[in-house]
VMD Tcl script that draws the C-alpha trace (Angstrom):
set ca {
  {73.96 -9.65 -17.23}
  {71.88 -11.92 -14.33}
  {74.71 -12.70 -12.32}
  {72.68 -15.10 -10.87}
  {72.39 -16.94 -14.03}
  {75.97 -16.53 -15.47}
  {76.76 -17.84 -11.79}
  {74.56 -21.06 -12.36}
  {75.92 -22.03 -15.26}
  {79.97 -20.87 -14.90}
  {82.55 -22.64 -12.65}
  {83.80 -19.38 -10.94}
  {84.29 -19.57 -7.91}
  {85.45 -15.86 -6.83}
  {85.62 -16.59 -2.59}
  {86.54 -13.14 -1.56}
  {88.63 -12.50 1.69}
  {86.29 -10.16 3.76}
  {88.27 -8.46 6.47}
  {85.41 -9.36 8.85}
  {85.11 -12.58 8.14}
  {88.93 -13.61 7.78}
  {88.05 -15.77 4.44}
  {90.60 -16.25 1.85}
  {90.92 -15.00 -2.08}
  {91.08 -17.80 -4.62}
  {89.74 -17.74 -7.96}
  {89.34 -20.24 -10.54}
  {90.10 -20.03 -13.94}
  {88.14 -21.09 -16.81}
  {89.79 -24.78 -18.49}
  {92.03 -24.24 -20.97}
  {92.93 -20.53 -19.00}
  {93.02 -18.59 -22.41}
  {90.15 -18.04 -24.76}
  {93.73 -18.25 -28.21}
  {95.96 -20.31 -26.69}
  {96.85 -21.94 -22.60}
  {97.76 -25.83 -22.35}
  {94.13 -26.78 -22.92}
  {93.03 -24.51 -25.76}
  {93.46 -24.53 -29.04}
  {93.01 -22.42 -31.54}
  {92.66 -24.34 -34.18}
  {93.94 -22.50 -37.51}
  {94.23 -24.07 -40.96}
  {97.12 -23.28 -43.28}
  {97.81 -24.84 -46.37}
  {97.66 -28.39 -46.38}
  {98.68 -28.49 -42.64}
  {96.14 -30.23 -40.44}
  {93.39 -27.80 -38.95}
  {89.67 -27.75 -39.08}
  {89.40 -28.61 -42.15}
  {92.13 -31.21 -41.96}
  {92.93 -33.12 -45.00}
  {89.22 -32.71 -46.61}
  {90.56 -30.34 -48.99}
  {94.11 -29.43 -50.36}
  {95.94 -26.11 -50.52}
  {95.37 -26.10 -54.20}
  {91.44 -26.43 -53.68}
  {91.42 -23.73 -50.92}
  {93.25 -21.13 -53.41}
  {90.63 -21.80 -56.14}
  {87.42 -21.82 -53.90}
  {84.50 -22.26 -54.97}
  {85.21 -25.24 -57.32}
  {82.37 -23.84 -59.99}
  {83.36 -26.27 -63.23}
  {80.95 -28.61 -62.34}
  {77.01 -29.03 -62.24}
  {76.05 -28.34 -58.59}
  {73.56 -30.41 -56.71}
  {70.47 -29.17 -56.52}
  {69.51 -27.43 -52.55}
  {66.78 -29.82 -52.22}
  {69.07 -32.31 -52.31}
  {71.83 -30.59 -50.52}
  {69.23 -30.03 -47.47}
  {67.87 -33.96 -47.66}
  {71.63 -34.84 -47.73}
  {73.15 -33.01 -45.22}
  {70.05 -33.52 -43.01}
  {70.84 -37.05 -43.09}
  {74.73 -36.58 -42.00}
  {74.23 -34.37 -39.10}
  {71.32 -36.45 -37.96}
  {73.31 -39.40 -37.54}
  {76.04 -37.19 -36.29}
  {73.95 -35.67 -33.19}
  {74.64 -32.37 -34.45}
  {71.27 -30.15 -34.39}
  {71.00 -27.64 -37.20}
  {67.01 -26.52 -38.58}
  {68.67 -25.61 -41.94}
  {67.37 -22.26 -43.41}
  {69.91 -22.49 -46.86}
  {71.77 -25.16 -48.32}
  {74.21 -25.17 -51.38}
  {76.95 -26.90 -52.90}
  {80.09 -25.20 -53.79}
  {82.21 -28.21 -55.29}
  {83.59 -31.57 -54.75}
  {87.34 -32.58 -53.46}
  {89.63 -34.32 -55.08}
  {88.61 -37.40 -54.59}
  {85.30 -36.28 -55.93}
  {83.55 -36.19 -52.43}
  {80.61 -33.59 -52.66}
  {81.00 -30.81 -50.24}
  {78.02 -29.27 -48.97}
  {77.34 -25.73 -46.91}
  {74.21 -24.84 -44.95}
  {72.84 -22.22 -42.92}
  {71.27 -23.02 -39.45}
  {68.49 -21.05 -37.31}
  {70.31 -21.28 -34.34}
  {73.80 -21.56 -34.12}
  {77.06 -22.23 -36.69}
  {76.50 -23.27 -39.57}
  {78.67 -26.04 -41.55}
  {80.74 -26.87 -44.27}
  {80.15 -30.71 -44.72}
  {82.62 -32.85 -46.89}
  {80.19 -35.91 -47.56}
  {83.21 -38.91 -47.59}
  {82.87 -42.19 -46.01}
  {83.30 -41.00 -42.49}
  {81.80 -37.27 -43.34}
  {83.71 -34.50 -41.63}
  {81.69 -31.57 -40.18}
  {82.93 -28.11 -39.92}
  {81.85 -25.37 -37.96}
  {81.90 -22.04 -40.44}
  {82.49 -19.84 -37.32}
  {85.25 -22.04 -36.68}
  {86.65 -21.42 -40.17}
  {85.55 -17.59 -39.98}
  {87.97 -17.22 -37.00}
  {91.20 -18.91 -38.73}
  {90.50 -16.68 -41.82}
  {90.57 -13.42 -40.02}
  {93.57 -14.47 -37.78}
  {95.16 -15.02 -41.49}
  {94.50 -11.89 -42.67}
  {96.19 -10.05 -39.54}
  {99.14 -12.60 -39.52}
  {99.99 -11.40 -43.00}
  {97.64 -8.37 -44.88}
  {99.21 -9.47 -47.98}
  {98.66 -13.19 -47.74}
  {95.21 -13.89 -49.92}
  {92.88 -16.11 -47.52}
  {89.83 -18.07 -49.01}
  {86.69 -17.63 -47.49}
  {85.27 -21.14 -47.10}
  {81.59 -20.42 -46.07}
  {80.02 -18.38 -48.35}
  {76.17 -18.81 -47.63}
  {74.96 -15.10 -45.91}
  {73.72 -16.65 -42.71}
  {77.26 -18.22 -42.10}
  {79.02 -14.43 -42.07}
  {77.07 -13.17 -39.59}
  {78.39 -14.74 -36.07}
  {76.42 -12.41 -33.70}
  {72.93 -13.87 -35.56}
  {74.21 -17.00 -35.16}
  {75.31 -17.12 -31.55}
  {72.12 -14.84 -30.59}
  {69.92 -17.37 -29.30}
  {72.50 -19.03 -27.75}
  {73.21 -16.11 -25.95}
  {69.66 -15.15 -24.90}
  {69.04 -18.28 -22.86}
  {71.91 -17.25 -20.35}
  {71.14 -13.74 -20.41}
  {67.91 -12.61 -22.21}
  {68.55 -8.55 -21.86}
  {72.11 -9.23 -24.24}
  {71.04 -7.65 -27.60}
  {74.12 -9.14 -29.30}
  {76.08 -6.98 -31.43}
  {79.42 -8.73 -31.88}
  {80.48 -12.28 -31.63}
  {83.56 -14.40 -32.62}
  {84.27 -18.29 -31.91}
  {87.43 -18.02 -30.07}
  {89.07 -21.47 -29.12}
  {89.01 -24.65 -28.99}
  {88.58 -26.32 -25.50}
  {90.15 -29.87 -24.86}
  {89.12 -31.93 -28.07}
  {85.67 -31.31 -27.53}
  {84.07 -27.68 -26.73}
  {84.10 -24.50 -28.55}
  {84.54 -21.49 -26.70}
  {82.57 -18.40 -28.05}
  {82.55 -14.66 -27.27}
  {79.68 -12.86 -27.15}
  {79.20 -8.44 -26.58}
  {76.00 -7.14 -25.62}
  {74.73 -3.74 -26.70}
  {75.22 -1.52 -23.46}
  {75.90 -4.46 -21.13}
  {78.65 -6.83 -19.80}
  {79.35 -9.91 -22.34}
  {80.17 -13.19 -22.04}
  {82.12 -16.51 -23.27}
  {79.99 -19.53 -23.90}
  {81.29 -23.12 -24.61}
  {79.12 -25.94 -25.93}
  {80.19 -29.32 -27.12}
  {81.42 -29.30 -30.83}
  {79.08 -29.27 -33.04}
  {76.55 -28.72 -30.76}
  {74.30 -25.63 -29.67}
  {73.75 -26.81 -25.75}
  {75.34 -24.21 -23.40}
  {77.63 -26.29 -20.92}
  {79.81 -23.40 -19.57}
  {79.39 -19.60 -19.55}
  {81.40 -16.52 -18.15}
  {80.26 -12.94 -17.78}
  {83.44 -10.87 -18.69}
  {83.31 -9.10 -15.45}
  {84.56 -12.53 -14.07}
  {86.94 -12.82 -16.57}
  {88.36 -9.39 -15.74}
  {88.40 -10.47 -12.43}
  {90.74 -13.51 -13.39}
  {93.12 -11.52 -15.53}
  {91.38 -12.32 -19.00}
  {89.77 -9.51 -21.60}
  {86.57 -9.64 -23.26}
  {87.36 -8.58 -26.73}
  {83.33 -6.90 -27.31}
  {82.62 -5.71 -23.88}
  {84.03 -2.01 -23.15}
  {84.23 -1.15 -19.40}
  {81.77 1.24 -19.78}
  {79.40 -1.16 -20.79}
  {80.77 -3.13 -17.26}
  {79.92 -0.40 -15.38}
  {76.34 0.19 -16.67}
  {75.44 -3.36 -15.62}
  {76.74 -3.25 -12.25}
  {75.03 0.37 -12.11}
  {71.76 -0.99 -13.09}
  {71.61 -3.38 -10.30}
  {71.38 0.14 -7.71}
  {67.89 0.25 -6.77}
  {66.57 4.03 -8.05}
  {66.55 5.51 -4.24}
  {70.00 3.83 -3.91}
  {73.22 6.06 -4.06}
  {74.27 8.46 -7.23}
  {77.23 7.24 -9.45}
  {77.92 8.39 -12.57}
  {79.18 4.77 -13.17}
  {82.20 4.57 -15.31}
  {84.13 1.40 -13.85}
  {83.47 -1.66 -12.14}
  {84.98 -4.78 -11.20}
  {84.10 -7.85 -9.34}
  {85.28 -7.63 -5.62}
  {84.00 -11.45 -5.00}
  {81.57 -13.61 -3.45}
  {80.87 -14.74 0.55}
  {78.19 -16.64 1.50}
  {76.52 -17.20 -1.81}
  {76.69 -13.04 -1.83}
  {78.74 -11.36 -4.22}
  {79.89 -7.67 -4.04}
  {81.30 -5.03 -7.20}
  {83.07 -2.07 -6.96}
  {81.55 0.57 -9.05}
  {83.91 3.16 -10.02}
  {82.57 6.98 -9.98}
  {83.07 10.10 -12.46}
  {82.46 12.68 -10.02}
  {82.89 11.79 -6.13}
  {84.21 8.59 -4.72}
  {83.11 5.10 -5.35}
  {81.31 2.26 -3.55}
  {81.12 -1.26 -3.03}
  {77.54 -3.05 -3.72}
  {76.66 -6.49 -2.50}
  {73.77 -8.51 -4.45}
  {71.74 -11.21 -2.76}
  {72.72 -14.86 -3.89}
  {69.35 -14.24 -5.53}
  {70.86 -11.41 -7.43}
  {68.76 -8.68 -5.95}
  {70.35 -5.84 -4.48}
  {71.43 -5.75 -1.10}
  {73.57 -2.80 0.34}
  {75.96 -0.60 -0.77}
  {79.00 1.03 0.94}
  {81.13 4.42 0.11}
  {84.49 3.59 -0.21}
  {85.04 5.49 2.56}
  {83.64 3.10 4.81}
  {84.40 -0.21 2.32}
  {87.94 -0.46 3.51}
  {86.93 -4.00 5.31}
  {85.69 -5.22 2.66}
  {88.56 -7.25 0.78}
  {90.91 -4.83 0.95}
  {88.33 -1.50 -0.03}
  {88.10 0.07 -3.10}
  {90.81 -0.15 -6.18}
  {89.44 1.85 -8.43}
  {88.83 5.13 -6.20}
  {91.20 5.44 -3.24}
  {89.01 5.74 -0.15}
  {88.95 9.16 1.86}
  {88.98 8.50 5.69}
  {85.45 8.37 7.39}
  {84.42 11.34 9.19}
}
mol new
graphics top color blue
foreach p $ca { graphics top sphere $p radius 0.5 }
foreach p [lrange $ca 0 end-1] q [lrange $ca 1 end] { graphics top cylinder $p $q radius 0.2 }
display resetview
């Protein structure tokens, strides 16, 4: 991932303490601290007829017998001119691609589902003051269901194709903060405040990344490559360290040192420079620095890193000859 870019957009702030430069550690973590949980985060799971995203729109009853099919749906033109209409005046974008109309609630409200090109789509419940409702949202509170009790049946609410798929939805999302991500997983994860969503995103071969935007919403406001996160005691849930070293390997220029990269973390950043370990298979490690540009600057053995906050941690350093 461009660190440059995740570092543009995130509100890390790694300071390393470099031995020659007598700076201190401190690291920030990102609001809410936990992508499930922390005094900030929620994660927002529905259960019955307790409150939850989908609130008191529909009743346990009408969630154990979804779809409500025993009436005559509205047609998807209609569904798409309607639900245009309430997230318009909402502020929430969504270029619908499918629309239908699984049922009403009790108090005969229609509910409406569509599909968007870029982001979530929603499950709209079309009262006086309609409430929207982000399917990955939902998606999320199903599957922690299911692994809270395997025996417990758990009604999926958005049924449209293009609202299963999170990784097509949060793809373009994705690609503006890091347009080499080929996204192969992806999962909205919590609930920041009362008004962002927090999303994880894995890249094919590469480090991933959380994302936040405003609910509702598809604008990027705060990202964090899961290097970071690692660095700030958090776990990416798609991103395998092997596919954190082979970013931080890829940023070695092809004359640069040989490393079988199969670890890396992030050491820190001084002077708008920040420096990774990369961990070895065969032979010791090294420490690389990247310009605040995010080109590559120098790299060290770890047999000569040792001033360098501390050396390496992930191969023990071997006295310099």
């Amino acid at each position: 991932m461009g660190p440059v870019r995740l570092l543009a957009r995130s509100v890390l702030a790694l300071i390393v303490g470099l031995a020659f430069c007598g700076a201190a550690l401190a690291q920030d973590e990102p609001p809410g601290g936990n992508a499930m949980g922390g005094n900030e985060v929620s994660d927002g799971h529905h259960d019955g007829d307790h409150l939850g995203p989908i609130g008191p729109y529909l009743s346990a009853a009408e969630l154990r017998n979804w779809p409500q099919g025993s009436r005559r749906a509205v047609p998807e033109r209609l569904v798409r001119e309607r639900t245009a209409e309430i997230l318009a005046s909402a502020g929430t974008p969504c270029d619908i691609v499918a629309a239908h109309n699984p049922g009403v609630t009790r108090q005969r409200k229609e509910i409406y589902e569509v599909a968007c090109r870029e982001g979530p789509g929603y499950l709209v419940v079309a009262t006086d003051a309609p409430a929207i409702l982000n399917c990955l949202h939902l998606a999320a509170t199903e599957e922690a269901q299911r692994a809270a009790d395997a025996s417990r049946p758990v009604t999926s609410l958005c049924l449209l194709d293009g609202n299963k798929d999170a990784a097509t939805a949060l793809r373009p999302l994705a690609t503006r903060i890091d347009p080499a991500c080929v996204v192969d997983q992806a999962a909205w994860i919590g609930r920041v405040g009362e008004d962002q969503d927090r999303y994880e995103v894995g890249c094919e071969g590469r480090d991933g990344l959380w994302l936040q935007t405003p609910v509702n919403r598809t604008d990027v406001t705060e990202t964090f490559s899961c290097l970071d996160l690692a660095a700030m005691g958090e776990a990416c849930k798609f991103t395998t360290p092997a596919e954190q070293a082979a970013t931080v390997a890829s940023w070695l220029p092809a004359d640069g040192p040989a490393c079988a990269a199969d670890r890396a973390r992030v050491v820190g950043v001084a002077g708008g420079s920040r420096y990774y370990e990369l961990g070895c298979a065969a032979g010791a490690g090294l420490i690389l620095r990247l310009t605040p540009e995010g080109r590559f600057d120098h790299a060290w053995p770890c047999a000569q890193a040792s001033g360098i906050a501390g050396g390496c941690r992930l191969t023990p350093p071997t006295p310099e000859a």
